[in-house]
C-alpha positions in Angstrom: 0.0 0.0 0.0 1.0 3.6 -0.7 0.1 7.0 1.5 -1.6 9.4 -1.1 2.0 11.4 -1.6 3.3 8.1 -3.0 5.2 6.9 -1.0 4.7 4.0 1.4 2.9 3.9 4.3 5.0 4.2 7.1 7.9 6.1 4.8 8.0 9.6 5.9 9.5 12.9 3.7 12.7 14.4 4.5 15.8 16.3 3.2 18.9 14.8 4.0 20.0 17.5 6.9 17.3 15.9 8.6 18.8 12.7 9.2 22.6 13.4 9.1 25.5 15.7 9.9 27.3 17.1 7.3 31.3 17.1 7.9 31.6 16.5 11.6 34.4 16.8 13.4 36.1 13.9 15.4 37.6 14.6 18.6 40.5 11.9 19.6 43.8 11.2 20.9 46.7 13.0 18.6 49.2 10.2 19.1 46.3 7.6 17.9 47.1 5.8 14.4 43.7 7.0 12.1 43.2 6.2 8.5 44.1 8.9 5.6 42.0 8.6 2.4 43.4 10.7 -0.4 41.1 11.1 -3.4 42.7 8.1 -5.2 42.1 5.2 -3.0 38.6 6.1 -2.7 36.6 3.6 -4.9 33.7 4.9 -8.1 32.1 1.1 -8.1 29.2 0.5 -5.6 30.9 -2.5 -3.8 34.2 -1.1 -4.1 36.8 -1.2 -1.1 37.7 2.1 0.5 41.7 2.1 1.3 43.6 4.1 3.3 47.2 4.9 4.3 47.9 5.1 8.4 48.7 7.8 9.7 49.1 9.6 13.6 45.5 11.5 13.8 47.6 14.5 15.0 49.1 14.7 11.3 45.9 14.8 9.6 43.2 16.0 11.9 43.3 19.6 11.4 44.0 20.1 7.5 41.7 17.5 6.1 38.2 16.4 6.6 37.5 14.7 9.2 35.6 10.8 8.9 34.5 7.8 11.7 33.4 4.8 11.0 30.0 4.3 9.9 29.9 7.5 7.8 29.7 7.9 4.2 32.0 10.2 2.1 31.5 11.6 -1.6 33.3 13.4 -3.6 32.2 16.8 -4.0 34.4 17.9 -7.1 34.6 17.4 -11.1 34.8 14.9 -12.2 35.2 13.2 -9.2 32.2 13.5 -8.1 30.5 12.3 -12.1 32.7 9.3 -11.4 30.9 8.4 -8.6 33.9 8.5 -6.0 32.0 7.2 -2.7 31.6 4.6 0.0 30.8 3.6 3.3 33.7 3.7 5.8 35.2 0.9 7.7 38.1 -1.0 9.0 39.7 2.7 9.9 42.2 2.2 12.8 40.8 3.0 15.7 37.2 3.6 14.1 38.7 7.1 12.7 40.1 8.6 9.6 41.0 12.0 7.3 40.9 12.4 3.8 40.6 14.9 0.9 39.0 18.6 1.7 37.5 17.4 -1.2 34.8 14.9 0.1 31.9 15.4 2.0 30.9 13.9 4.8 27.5 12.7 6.2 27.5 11.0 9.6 23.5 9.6 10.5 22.2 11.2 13.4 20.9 8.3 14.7 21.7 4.8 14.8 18.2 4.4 13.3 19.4 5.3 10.3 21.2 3.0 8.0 24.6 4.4 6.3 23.8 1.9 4.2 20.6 3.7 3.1 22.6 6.8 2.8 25.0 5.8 0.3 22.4 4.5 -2.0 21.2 7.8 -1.9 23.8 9.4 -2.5 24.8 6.8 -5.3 21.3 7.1 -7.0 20.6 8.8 -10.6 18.9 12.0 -8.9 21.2 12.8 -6.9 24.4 12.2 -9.0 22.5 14.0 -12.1 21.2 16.7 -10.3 23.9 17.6 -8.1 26.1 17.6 -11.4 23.4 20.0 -12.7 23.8 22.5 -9.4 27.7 22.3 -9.4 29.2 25.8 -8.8 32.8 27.3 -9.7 34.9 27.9 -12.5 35.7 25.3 -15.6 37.5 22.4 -14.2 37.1 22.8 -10.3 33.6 22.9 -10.0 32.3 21.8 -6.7 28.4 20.4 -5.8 27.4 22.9 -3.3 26.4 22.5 0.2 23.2 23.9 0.6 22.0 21.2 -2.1 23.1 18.2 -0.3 21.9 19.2 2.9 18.5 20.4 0.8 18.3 16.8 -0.9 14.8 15.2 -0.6 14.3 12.2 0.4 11.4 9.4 1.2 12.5 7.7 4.5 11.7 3.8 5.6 11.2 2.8 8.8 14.0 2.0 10.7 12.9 -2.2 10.7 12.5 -1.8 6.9 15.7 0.9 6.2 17.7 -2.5 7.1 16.0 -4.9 4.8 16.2 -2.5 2.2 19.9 -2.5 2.9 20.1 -6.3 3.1 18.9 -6.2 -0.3 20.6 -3.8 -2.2 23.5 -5.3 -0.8 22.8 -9.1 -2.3 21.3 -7.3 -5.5 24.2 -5.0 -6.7 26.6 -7.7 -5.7 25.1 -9.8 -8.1 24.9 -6.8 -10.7 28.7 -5.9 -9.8 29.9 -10.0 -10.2 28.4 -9.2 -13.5 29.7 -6.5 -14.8 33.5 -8.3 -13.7 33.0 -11.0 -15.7 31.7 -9.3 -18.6 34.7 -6.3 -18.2 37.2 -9.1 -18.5 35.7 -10.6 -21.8 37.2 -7.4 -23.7 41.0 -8.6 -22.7 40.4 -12.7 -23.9 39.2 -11.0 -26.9 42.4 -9.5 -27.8 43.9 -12.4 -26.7 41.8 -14.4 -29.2 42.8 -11.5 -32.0 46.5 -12.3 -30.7 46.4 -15.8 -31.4 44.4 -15.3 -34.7 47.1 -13.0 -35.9 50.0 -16.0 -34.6 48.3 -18.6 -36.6 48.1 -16.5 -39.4 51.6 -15.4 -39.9 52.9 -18.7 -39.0 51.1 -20.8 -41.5 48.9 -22.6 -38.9 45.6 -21.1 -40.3 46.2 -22.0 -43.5 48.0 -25.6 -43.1 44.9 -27.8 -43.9 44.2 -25.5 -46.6 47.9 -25.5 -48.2 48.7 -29.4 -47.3 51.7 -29.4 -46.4 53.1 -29.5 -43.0 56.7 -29.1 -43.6 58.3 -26.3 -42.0 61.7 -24.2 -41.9 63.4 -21.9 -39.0 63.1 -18.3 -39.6 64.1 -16.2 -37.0 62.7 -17.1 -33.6 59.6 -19.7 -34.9 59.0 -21.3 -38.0 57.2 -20.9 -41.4 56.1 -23.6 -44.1 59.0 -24.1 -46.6 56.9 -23.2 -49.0 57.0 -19.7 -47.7 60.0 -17.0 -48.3 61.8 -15.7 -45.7 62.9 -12.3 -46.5 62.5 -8.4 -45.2 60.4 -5.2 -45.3 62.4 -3.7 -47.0 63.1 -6.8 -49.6 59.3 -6.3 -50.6 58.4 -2.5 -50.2 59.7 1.3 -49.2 59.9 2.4 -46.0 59.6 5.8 -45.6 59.2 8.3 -42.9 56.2 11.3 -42.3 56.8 14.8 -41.7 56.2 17.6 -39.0 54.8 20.3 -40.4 57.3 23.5 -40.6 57.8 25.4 -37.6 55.8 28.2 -37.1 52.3 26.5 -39.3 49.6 25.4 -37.4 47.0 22.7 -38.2 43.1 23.9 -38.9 39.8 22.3 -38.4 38.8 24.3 -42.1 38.4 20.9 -44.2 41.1 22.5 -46.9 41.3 19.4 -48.9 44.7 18.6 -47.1 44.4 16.0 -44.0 47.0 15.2 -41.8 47.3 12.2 -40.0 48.3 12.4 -36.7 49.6 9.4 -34.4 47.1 9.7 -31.9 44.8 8.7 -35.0 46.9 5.4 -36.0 44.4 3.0 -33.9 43.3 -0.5 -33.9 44.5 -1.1 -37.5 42.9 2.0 -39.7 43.3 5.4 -39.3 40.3 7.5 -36.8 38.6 10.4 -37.9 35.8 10.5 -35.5 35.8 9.9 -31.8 33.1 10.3 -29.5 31.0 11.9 -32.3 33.5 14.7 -32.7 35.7 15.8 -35.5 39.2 15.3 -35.1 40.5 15.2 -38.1 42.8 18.4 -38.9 44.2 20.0 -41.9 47.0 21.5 -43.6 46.6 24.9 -45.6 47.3 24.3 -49.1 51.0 26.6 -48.9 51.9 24.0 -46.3 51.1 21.1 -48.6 53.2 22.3 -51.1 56.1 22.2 -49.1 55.3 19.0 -47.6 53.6 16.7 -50.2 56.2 14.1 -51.1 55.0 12.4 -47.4 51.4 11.7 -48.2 50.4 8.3 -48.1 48.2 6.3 -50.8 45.1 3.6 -49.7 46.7 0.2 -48.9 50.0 1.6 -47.6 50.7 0.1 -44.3 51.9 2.7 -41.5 53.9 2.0 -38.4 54.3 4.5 -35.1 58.0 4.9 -34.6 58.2 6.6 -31.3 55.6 7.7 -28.4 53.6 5.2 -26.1 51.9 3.7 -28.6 55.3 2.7 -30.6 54.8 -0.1 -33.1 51.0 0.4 -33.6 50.2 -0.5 -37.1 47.5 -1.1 -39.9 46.8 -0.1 -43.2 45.3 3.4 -44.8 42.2 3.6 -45.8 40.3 4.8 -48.8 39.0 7.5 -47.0 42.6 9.0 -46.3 43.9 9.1 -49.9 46.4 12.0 -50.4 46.6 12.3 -46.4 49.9 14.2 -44.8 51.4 11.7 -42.4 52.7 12.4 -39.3 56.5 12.4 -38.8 56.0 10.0 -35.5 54.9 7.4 -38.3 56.2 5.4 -40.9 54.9 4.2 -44.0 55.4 0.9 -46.2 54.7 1.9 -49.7 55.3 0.9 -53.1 55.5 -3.2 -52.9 57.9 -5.1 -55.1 56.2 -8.0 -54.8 52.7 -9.5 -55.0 51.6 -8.1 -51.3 48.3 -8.1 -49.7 48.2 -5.2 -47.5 46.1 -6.9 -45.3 47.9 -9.7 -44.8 51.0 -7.4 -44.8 49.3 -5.4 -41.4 48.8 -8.8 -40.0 52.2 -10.0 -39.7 53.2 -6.1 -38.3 50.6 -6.2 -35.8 51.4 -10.0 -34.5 53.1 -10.7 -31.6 56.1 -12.2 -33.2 56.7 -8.5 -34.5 55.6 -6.7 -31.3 58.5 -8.2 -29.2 61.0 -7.7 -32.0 60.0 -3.9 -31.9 60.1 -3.6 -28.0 62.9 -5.0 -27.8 64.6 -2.9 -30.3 63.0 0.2 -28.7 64.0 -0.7 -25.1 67.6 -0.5 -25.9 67.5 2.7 -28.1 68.9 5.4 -26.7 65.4 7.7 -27.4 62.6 4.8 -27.2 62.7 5.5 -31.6 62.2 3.1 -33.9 64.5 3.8 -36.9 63.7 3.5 -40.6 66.8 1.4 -41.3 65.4 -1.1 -38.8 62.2 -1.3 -39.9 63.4 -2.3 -43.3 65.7 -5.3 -41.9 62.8 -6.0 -39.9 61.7 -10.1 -41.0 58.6 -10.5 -43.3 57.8 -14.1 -43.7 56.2 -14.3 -47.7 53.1 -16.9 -48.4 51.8 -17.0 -52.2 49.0 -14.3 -53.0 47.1 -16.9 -53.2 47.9 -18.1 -49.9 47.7 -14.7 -48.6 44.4 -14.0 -49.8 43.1 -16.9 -48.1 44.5 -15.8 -44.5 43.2 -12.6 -45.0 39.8 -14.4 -45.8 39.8 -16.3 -42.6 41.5 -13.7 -40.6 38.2 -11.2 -41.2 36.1 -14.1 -40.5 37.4 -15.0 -37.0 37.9 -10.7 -36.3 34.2 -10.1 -37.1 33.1 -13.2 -35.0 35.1 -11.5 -31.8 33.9 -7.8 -32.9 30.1 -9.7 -32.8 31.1 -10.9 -29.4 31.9 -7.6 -28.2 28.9 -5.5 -29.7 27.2 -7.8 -27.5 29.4 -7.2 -24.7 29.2 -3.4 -25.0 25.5 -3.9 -25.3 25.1 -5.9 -22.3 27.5 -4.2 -19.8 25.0 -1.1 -21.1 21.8 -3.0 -19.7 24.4 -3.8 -16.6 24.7 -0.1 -15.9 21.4 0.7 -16.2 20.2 -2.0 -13.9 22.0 -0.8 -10.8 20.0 2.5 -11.2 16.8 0.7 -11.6 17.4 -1.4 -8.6 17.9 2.1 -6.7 14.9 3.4 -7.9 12.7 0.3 -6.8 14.2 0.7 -3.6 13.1 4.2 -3.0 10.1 3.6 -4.2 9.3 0.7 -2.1 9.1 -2.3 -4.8 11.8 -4.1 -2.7 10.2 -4.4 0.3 5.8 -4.7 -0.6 5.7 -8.2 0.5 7.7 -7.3 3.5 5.7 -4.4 4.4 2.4 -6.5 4.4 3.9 -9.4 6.3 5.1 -6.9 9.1 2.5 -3.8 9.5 3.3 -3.2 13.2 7.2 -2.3 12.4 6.0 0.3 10.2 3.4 2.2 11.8 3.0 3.7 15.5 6.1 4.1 17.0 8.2 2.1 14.4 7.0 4.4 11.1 9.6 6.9 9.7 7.2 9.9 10.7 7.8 9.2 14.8 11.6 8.3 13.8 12.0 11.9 12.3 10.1 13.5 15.3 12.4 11.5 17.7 15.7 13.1 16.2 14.3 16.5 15.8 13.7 16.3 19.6 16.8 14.9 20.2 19.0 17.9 18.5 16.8 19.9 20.3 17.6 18.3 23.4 22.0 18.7 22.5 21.5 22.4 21.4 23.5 24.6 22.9 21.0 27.1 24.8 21.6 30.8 24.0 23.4 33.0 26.8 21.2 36.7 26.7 22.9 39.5 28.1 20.5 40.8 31.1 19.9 44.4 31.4 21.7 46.6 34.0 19.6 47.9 36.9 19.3 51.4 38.0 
């Protein structure tokens, strides 16, 4: 049953100042050992474990905001607090702890009223969207204020029923976070699958049914068929380097006809021109080009990142990047000598055979820079075209089966996400606990219902306020 106001019966209205204190302060021993809780170690999942360093409570008391066992803590800054940076707190040594000025702190009034309860609250899609929405301060250090936390509404259980609301949320979002593990880690077999795709490939195991033969020859650290050549990049095509553009120019967004590739685009085997729905593909202006335009690459070449984090990334160019200016932190493999499938070609540079071979030539250079000369000395292991077209043909077939599998992981981790939100919801609204509610009326009404529980605290604080001294008037 629901009161007319829609909530439950029993369930009482409320803001959040009316059930906790925001950012108490703890008074305790200075030589005690407390927990410290920078902004790292606390966790953005819903289960997540809250860690802490250990430090004298005399260290940390004073310059950082103060936290006991029992409370809850949010983040209160971008994009902190969008990430969801919360938890309950527990395990502190000696019950006590300090972390960031940038959390805030709410510490239930009561013992009536479940931290448990709280931090669904405060981990619920109202809240986190709407205290995004009221965030104050300037671009980047924007802060949820105050007077909106404290101001939050809220439909409070019953004490009885606050607890087996908490009981289970607990056992649901455990479930829903178990979940979302196992799906997270399906991502990382995934590229392991790719991995091994790519091994099989290169090595002649894909195709060894199809070729019939099974006879093999050494070639470098693993073997090929003998009917394969072992020879070099640069044996079967150019190597050549990109270009910075001259000092002084500066790329434009103004589509001039004159792209230029830039390594942070060189991903996952192709080049990116869109990410996140946003345009970042740049241009040159067409006096630049002119000075620049023996480095622009042709569809089918295959690229290679020379130096930066991502050293050794590698694919092909597409179509859509014909004429394109390529980015001196690249290389391209142009102009083949030989019958060469570019796919097959981008295969065999993004295997793991040639992975370690480039890491390891990296490590012990003096700059981290793969050079040019060593990228055309750099093994190639050479099938037939024929042969080659056939590992390209079953190479796409086993990649789209795994990008399948992921869509469907992507698609389910989004149904995942969503689910912990409408678990929240159902909770505040009561749909947890109906039968619960009907199988125990007398913990919900009288006494036990949220409305005497609010009227008991606001007595209470009454009670613990300090009374006002007045100045008396002097006598004549």
């Amino acid at each position: 049953m629901t009161e007319p106001n829609n909530i439950p019966i029993g369930w009482a209205h409320c803001s959040l100042a009316d059930i906790v204190t925001l950012n108490p302060k703890n008074e305790a021993n200075a030589e005690q050992v407390a927990g410290f809780v920078p902004m790292a170690l606390a966790p953005t999942s819903y289960h997540g474990t809250l860690n802490f360093e250990e430090k004298l409570w005399g260290e940390i008391k004073k310059s950082y905001t103060n936290f006991a066992n029992g409370d809850v803590i949010f983040a209160k800054v971008t994009p902190c607090f969008e990430n969801g940076k919360a938890s309950v707190v527990s395990g502190l040594p000696n019950g006590i702890g300090a972390g960031s000025s940038e959390f805030y702190v709410l510490r239930p009034v009561s013992k009536n009223i479940s931290s448990t309860l709280i931090f669904a609250i405060i981990k619920s899609q109202p809240f986190m969207q709407q205290g995004a929405q009221n965030m104050t301060g300037a671009v980047g250090l924007r802060r949820v204020p105050r007077a909106y936390v404290e101001a939050f509404p809220i439909a409070l259980p019953p004490t009885a029923e606050q607890k087996v609301i908490a009981d289970k949320l607990d056992t649901l979002l455990a479930q829903v976070d178990n979940t979302q593990t196992r799906l997270e880690r399906i991502p990382e077999i995934l590229k392991r699958f790719r991995q091994s795709v790519l091994a099989a490939a290169v090595s002649g195991r894909l195709t060894e049914e199809w070729r019939g033969s099974i006879e093999n020859q050494c070639f470098e650290s693993f073997e090929i068929p003998k009917s394969w050549t072992a020879t070099t990049i640069g044996d079967v095509a150019d190597v050549k380097g990109g270009k910075r553009i001259p000092k002084g120019e500066e790329l434009v967004y103004e589509n001039t006809g004159f792209p230029y590739i830039r390594a942070g685009q060189l991903k996952d085997g192709t080049v990116i021109s869109g990410e996140n729905g946003r345009n970042i593909q740049l241009y040159i202006t067409e006096s630049v080009q002119k000075t620049i335009s023996r480095y622009t690459v042709n569809p089918g070449d295959a690229y290679i990142t020379i130096v930066g984090a991502s050293i050794g990334d590698a694919g092909i160019i597409p179509g859509s990047h014909d004429g394109a200016n390529l980015t001196e932190n690249a290389a391209k493999i142009t102009n083949f000598k030989i019958d060469l499938s570019p796919k097959y070609l981008s295969a065999w540079l993004r295997s793991e055979y040639l992975q370690q071979l480039i890491r390891l030539e990296t490590k012990s250079a003096a700059q981290g820079k793969l050079a040019l000369s060593r990228i055309k000395t750099l093994p190639f292991p050479h099938p037939t075209i024929t042969e080659q077209t056939e590992i390209v043909r079953r190479v796409d077939q086993l990649f789209a089966y795994a990008d399948t599998i992921e869509r469907q992981v992507n698609s389910a981790l989004e149904r995942v996400n969503q689910l912990t939100q409408s678990i929240l919801a159902k909770a505040f609204r009561g749909e947890l606990t109906t039968q619960w509610r009907e199988d125990n009326p007398e913990l919900i009404s009288g006494e036990n219902s949220a409305e005497a529980l609010l009227e008991r605290i606001k007595a209470e604080r009454a009670a613990k306020a300090p009374v006002k001294r007045t100045r008396k008037k002097a006598t004549a």
